[in-house]
BALO-997340 format. One record per atom (N, C-alpha, C): residue number from 1; atom name; x, y, z. Coordinates in nm, 2 decimals. Each point is the difference from the previous one (the first is absolute). Example, Ala and Ser with C-alpha at 12.3 -4.5 7.8 and 13.67 -1.06 7.14 Angstrom:
// residues 2
rec sepa->1	pati->N	px->1.32	py->-0.57	pz->0.78 .
rec sepa->1	pati->CA	px->-0.09	py->0.12	pz->0.00 .
rec sepa->1	pati->C	px->0.09	py->0.12	pz->0.00 .
rec sepa->2	pati->N	px->-0.04	py->0.11	pz->-0.07 .
rec sepa->2	pati->CA	px->0.09	py->0.11	pz->0.00 .
rec sepa->2	pati->C	px->-0.08	py->0.11	pz->0.08 .
***
This chain:
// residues 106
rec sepa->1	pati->N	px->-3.91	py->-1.97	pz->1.11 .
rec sepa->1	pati->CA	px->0.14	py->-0.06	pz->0.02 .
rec sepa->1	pati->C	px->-0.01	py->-0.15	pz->0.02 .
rec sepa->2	pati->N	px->0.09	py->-0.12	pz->-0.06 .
rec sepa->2	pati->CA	px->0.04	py->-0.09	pz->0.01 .
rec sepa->2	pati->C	px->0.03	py->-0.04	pz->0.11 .
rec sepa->3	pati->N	px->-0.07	py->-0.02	pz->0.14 .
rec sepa->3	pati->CA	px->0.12	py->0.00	pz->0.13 .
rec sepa->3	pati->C	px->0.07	py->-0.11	pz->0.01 .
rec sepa->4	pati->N	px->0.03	py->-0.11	pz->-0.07 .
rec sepa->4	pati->CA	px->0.06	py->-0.08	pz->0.00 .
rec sepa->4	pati->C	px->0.11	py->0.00	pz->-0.10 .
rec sepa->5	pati->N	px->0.00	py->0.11	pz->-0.13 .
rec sepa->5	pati->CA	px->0.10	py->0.01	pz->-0.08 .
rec sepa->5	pati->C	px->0.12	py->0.10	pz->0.08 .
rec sepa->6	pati->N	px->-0.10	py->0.08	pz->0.09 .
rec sepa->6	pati->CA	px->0.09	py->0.11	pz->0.09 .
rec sepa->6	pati->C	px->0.07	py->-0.03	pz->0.06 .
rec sepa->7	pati->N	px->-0.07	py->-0.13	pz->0.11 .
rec sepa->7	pati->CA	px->0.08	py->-0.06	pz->0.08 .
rec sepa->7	pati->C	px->0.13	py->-0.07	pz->-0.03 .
rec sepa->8	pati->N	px->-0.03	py->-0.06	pz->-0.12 .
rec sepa->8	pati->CA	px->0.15	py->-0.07	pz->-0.04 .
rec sepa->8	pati->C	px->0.10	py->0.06	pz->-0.07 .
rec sepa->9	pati->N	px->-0.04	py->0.15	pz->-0.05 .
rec sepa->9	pati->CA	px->0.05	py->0.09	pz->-0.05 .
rec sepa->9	pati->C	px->0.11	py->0.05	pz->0.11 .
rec sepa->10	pati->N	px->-0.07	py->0.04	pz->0.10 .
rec sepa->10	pati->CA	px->0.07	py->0.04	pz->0.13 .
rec sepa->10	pati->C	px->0.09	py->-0.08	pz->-0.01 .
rec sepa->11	pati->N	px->-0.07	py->-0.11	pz->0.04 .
rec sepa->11	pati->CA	px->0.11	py->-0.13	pz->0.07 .
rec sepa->11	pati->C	px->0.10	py->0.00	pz->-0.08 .
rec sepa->12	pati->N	px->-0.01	py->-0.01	pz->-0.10 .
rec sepa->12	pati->CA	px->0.09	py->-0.01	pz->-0.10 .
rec sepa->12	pati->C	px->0.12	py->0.08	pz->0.01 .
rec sepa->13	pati->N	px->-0.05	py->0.13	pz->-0.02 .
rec sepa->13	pati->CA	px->0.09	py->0.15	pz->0.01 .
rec sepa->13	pati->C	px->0.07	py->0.00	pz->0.11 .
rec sepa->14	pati->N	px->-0.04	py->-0.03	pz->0.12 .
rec sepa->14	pati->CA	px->0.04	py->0.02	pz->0.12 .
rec sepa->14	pati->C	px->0.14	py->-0.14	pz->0.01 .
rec sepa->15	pati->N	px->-0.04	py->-0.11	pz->-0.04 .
rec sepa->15	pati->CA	px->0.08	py->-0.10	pz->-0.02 .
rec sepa->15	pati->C	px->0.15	py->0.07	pz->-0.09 .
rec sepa->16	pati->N	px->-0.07	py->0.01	pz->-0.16 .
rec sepa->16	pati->CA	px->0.12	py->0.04	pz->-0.09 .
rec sepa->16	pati->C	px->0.09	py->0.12	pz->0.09 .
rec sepa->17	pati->N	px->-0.05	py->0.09	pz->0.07 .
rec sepa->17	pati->CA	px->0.09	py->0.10	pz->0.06 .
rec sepa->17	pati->C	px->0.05	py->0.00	pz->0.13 .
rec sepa->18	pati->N	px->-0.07	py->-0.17	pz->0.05 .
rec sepa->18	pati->CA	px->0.12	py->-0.05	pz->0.11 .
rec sepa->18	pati->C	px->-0.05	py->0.08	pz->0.14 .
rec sepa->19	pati->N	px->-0.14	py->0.03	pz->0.00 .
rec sepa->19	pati->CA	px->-0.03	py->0.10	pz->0.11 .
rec sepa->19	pati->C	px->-0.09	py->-0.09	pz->0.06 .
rec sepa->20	pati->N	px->0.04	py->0.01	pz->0.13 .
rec sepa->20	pati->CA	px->-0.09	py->-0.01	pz->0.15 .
rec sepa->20	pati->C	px->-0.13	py->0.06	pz->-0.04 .
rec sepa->21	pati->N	px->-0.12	py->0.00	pz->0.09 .
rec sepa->21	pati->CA	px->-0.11	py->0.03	pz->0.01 .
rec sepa->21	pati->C	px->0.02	py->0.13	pz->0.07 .
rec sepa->22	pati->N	px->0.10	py->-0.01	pz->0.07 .
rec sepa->22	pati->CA	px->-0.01	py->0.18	pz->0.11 .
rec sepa->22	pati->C	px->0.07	py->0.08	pz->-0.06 .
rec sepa->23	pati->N	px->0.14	py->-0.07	pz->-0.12 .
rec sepa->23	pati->CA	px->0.04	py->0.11	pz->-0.10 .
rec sepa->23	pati->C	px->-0.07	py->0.04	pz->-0.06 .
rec sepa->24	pati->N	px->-0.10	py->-0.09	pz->-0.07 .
rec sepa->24	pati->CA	px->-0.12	py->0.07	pz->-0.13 .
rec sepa->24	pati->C	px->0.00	py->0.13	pz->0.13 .
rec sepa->25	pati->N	px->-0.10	py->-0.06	pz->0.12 .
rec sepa->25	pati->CA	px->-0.11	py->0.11	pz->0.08 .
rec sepa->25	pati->C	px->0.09	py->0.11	pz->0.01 .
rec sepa->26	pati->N	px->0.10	py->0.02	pz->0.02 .
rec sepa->26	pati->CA	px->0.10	py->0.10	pz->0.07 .
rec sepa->26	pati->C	px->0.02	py->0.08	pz->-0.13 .
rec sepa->27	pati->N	px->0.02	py->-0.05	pz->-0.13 .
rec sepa->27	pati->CA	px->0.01	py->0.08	pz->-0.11 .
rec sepa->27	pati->C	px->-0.12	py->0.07	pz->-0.05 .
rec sepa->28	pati->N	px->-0.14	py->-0.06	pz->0.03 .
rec sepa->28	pati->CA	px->-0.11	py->0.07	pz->-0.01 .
rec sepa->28	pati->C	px->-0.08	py->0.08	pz->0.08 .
rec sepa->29	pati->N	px->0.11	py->0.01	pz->0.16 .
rec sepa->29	pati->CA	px->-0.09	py->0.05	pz->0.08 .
rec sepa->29	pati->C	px->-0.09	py->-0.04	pz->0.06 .
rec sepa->30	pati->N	px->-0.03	py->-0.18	pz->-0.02 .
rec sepa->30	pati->CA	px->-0.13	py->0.01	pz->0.05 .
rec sepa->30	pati->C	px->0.03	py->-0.14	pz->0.13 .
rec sepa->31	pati->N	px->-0.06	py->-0.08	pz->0.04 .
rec sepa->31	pati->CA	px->0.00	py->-0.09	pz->0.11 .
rec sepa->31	pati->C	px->0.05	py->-0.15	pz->-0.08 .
rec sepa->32	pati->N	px->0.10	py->-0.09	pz->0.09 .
rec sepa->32	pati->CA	px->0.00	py->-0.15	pz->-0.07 .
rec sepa->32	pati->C	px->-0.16	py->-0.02	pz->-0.01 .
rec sepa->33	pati->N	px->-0.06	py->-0.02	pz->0.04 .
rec sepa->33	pati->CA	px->-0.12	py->-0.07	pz->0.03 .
rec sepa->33	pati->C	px->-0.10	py->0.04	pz->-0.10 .
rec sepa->34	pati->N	px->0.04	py->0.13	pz->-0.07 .
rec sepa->34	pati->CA	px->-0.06	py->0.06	pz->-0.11 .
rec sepa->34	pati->C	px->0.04	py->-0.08	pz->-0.15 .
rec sepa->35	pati->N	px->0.17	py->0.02	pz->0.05 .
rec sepa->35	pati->CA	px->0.01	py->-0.13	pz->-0.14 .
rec sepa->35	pati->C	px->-0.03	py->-0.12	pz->0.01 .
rec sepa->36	pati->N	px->-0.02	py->-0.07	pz->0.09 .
rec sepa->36	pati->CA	px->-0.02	py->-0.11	pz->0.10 .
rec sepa->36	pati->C	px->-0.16	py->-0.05	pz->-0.12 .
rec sepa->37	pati->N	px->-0.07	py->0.11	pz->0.04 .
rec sepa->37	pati->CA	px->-0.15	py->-0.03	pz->0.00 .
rec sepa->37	pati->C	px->-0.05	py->0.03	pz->-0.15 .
rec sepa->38	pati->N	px->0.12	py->0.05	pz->-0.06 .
rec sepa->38	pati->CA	px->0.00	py->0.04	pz->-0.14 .
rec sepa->38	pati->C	px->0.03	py->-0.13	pz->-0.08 .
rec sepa->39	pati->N	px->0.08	py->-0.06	pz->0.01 .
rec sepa->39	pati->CA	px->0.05	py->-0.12	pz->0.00 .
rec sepa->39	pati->C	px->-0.09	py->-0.14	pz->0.07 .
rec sepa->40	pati->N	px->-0.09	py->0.01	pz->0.05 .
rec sepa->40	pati->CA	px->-0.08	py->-0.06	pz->0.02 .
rec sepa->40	pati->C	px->-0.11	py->0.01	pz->-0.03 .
rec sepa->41	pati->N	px->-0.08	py->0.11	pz->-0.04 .
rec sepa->41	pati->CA	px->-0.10	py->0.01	pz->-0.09 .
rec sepa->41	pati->C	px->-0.08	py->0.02	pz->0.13 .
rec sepa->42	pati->N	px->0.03	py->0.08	pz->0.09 .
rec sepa->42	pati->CA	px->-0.07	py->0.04	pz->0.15 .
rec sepa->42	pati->C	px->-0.03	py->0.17	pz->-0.06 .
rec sepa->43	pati->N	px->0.07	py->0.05	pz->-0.09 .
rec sepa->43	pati->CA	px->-0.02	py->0.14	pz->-0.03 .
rec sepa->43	pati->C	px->0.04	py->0.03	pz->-0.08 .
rec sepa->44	pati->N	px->-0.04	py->0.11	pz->-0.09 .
rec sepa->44	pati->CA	px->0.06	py->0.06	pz->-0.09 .
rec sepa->44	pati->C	px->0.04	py->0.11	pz->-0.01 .
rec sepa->45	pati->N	px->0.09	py->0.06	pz->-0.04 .
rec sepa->45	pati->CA	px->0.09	py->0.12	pz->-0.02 .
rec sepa->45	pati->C	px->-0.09	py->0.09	pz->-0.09 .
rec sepa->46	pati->N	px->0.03	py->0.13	pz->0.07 .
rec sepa->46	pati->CA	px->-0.09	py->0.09	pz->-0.05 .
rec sepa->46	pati->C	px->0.05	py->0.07	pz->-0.17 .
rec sepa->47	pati->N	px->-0.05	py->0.09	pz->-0.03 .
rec sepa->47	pati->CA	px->-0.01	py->0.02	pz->-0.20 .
rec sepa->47	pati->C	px->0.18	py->0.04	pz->0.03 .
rec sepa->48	pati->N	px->0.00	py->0.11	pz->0.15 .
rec sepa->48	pati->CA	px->0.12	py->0.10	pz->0.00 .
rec sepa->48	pati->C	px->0.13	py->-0.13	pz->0.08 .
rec sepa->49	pati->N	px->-0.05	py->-0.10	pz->0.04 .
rec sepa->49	pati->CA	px->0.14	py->-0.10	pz->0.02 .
rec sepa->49	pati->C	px->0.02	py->-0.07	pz->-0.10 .
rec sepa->50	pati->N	px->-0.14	py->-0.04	pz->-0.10 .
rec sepa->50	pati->CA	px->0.08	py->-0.11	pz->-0.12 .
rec sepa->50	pati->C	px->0.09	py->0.12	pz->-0.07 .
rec sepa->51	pati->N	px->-0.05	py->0.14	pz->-0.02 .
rec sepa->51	pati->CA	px->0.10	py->0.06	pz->-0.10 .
rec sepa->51	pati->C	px->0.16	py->0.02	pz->0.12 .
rec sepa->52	pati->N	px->-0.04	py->-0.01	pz->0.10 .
rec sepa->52	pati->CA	px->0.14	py->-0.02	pz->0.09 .
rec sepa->52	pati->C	px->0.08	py->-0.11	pz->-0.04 .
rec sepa->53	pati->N	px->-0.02	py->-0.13	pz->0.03 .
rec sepa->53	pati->CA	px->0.00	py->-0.10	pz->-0.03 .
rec sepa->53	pati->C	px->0.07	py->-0.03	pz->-0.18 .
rec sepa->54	pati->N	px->-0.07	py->0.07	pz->-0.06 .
rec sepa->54	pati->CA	px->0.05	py->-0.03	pz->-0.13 .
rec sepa->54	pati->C	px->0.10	py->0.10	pz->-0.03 .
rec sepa->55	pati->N	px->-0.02	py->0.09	pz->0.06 .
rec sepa->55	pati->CA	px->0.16	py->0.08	pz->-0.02 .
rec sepa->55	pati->C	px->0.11	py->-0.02	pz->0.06 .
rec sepa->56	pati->N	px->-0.04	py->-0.12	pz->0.13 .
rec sepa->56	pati->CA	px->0.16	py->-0.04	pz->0.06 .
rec sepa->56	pati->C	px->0.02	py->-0.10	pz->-0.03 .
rec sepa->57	pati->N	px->-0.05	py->-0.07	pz->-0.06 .
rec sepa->57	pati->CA	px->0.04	py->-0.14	pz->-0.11 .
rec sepa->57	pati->C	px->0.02	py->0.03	pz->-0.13 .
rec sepa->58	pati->N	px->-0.03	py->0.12	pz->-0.09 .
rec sepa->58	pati->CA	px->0.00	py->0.03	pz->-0.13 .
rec sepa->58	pati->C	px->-0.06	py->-0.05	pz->-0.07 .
rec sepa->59	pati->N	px->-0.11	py->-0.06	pz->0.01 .
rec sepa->59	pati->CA	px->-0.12	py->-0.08	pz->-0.08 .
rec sepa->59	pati->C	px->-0.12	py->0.09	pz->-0.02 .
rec sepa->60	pati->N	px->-0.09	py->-0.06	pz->-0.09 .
rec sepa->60	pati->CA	px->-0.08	py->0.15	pz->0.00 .
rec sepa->60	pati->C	px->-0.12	py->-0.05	pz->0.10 .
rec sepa->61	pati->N	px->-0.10	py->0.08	pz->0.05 .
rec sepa->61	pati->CA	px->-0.12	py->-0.01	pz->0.06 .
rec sepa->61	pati->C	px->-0.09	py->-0.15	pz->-0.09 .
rec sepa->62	pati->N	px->0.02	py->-0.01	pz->-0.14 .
rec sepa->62	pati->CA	px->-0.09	py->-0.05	pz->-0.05 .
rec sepa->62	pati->C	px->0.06	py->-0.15	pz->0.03 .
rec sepa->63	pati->N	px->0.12	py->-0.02	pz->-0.01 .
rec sepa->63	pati->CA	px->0.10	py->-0.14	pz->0.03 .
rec sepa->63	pati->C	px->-0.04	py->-0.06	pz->0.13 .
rec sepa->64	pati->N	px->-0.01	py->0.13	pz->0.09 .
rec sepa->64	pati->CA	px->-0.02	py->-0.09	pz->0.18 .
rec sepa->64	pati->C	px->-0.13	py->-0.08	pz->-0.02 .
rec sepa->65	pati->N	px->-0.14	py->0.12	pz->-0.11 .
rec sepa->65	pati->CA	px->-0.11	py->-0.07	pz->0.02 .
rec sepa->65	pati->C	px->-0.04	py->-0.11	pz->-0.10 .
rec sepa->66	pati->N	px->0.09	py->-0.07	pz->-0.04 .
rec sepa->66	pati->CA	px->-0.04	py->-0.06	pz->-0.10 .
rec sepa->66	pati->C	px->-0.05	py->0.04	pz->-0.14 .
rec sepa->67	pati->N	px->0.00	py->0.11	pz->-0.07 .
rec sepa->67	pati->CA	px->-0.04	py->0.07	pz->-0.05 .
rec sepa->67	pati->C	px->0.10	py->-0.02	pz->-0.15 .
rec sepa->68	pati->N	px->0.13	py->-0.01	pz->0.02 .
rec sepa->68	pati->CA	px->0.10	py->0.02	pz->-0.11 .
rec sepa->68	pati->C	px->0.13	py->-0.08	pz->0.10 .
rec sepa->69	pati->N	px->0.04	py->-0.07	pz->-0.08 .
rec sepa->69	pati->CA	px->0.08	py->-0.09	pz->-0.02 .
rec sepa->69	pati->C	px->0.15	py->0.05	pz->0.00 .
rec sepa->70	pati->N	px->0.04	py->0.12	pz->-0.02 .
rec sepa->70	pati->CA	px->0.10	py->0.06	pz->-0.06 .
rec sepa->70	pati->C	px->0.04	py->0.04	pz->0.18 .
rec sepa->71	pati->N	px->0.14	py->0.01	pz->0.01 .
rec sepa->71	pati->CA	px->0.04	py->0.04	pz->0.11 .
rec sepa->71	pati->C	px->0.06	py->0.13	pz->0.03 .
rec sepa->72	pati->N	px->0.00	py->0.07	pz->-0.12 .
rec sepa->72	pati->CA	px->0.10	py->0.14	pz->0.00 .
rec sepa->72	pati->C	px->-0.14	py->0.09	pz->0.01 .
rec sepa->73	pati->N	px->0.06	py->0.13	pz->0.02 .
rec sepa->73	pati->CA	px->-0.13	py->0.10	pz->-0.02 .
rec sepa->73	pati->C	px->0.05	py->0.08	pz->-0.11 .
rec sepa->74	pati->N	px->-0.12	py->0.00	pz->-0.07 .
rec sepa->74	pati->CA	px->0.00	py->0.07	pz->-0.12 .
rec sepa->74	pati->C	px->0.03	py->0.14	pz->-0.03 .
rec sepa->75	pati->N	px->0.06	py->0.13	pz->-0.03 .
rec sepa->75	pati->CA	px->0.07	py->0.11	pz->0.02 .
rec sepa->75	pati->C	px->-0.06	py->0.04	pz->-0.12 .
rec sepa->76	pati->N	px->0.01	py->-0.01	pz->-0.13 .
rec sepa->76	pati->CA	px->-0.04	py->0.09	pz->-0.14 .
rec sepa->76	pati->C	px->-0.09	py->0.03	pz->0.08 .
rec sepa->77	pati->N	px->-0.10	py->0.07	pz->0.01 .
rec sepa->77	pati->CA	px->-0.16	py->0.03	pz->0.02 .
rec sepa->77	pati->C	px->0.09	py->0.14	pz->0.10 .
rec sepa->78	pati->N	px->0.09	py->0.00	pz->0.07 .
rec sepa->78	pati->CA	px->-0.02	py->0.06	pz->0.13 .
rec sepa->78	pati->C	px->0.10	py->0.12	pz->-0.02 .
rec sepa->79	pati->N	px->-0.06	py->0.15	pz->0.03 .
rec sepa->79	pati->CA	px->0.05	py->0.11	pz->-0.01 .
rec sepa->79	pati->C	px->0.15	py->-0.01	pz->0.03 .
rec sepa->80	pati->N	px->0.10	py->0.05	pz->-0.02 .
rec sepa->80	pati->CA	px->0.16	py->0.01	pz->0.03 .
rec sepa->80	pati->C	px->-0.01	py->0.05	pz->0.16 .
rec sepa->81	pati->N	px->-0.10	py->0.08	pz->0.05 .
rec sepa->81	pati->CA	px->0.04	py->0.00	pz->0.15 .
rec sepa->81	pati->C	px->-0.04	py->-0.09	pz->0.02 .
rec sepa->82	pati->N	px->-0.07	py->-0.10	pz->-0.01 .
rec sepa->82	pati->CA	px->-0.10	py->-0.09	pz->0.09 .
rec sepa->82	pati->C	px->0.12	py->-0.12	pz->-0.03 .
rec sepa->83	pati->N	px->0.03	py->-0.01	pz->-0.10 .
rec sepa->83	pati->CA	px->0.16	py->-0.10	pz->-0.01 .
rec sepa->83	pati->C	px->0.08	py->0.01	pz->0.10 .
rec sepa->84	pati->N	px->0.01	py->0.17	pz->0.00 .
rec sepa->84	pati->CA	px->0.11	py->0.03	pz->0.05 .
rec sepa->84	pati->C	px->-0.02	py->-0.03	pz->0.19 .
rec sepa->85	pati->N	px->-0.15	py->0.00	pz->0.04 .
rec sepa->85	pati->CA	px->-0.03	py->-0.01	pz->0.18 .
rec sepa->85	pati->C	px->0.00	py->-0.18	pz->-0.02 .
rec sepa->86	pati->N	px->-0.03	py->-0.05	pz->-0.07 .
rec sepa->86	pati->CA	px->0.01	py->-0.14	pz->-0.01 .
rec sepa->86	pati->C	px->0.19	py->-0.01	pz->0.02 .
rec sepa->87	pati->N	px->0.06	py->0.01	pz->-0.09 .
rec sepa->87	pati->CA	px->0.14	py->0.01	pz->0.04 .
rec sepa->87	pati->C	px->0.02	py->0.01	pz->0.13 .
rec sepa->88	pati->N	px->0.01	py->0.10	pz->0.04 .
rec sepa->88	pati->CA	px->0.03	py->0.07	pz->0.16 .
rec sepa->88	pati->C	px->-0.06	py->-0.09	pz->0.05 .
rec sepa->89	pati->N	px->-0.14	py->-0.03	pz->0.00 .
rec sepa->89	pati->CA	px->-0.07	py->-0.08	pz->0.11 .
rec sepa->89	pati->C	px->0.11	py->-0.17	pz->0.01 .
rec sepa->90	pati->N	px->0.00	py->-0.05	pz->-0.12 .
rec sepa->90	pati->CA	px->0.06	py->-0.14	pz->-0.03 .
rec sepa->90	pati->C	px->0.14	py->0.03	pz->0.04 .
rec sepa->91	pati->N	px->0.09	py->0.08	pz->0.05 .
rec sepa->91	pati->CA	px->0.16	py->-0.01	pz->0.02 .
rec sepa->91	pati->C	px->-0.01	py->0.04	pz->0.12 .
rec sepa->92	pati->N	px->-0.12	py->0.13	pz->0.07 .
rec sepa->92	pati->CA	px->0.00	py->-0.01	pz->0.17 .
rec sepa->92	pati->C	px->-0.05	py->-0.18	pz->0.05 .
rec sepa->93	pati->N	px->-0.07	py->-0.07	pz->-0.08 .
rec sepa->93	pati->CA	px->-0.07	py->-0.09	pz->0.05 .
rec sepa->93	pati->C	px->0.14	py->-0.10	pz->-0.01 .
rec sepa->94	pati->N	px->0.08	py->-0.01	pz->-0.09 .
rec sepa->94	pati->CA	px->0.11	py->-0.10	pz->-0.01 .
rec sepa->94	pati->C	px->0.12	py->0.05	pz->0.11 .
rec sepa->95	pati->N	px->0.02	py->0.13	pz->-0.01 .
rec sepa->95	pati->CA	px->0.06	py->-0.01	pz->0.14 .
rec sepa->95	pati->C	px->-0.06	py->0.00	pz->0.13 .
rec sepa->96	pati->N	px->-0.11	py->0.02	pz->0.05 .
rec sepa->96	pati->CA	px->-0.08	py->-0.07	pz->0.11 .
rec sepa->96	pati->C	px->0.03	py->-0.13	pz->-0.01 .
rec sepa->97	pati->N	px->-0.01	py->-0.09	pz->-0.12 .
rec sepa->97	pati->CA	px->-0.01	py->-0.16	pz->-0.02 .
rec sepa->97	pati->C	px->0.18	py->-0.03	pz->0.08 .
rec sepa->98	pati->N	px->0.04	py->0.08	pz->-0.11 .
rec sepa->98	pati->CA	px->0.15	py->-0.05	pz->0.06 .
rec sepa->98	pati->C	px->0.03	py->0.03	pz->0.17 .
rec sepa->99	pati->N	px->-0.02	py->0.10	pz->0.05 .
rec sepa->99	pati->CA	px->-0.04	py->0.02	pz->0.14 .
rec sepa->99	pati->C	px->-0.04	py->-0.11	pz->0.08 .
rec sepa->100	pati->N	px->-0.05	py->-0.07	pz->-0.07 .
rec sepa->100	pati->CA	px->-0.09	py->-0.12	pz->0.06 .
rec sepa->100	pati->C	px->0.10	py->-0.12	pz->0.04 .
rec sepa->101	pati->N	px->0.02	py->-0.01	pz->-0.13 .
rec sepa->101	pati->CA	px->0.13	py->-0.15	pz->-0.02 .
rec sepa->101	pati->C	px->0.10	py->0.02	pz->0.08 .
rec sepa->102	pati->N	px->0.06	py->0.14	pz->-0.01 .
rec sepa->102	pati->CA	px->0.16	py->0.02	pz->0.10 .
rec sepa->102	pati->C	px->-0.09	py->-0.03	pz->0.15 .
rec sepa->103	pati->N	px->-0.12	py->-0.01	pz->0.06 .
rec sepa->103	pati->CA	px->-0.05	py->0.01	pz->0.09 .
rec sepa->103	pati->C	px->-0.02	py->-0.13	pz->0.07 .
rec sepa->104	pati->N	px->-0.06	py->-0.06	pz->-0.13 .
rec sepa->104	pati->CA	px->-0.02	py->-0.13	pz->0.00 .
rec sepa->104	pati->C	px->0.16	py->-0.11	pz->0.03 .
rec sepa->105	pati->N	px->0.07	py->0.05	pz->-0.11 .
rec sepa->105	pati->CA	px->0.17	py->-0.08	pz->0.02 .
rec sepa->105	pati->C	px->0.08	py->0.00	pz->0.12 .
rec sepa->106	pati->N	px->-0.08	py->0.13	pz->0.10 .
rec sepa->106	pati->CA	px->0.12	py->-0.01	pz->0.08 .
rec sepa->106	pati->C	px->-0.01	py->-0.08	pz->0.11 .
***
């Protein structure tokens, strides 16, 4: 892994989607201090949080690590159920997100 293409990748993502450091944590489950240190290049996120990670941002695993350039995740290759839990996973994840903002606005 690139950990400096990750880090700004983060940073990046986290920035474009207008999120705090404790919303990322709170959407992943895991501690600020975890993104905190992710973002500082104090730690790195394990195989099962970058694929967390890349499915609550919609970028693929290979994008976080520097790997491909492309920001979408690629679908041809992937069985019609595996689309189909990707879907569900990506619209529970966007209403959690939204959850956040009405949280955040008030």
């Amino acid at each position: 892994m690139d950990r400096e293409v990750f880090i700004q990748r983060l940073r990046q993502l986290r920035a474009d989607w207008r999120l705090s450091q404790v919303e990322l944590a709170n959407a992943l489950c895991v501690s600020r201090s975890c993104v905190r240190n992710w973002e500082l290049g104090d730690s790195t996120p394990t195989m099962e949080m970058l694929a967390d990670i890349a499915l609550f941002f919609r970028v693929s695993v290979d994008y976080l690590l520097g790997l491909d350039e492309r920001t979408c995740i690629q679908i041809n290759f992937l069985s019609d159920r595996a689309v189909s839990a990707i879907s569900d996973l990506v619209r529970t994840l966007e209403e959690e997100n939204a959850g956040i903002n009405k949280k955040t606005n008030k």
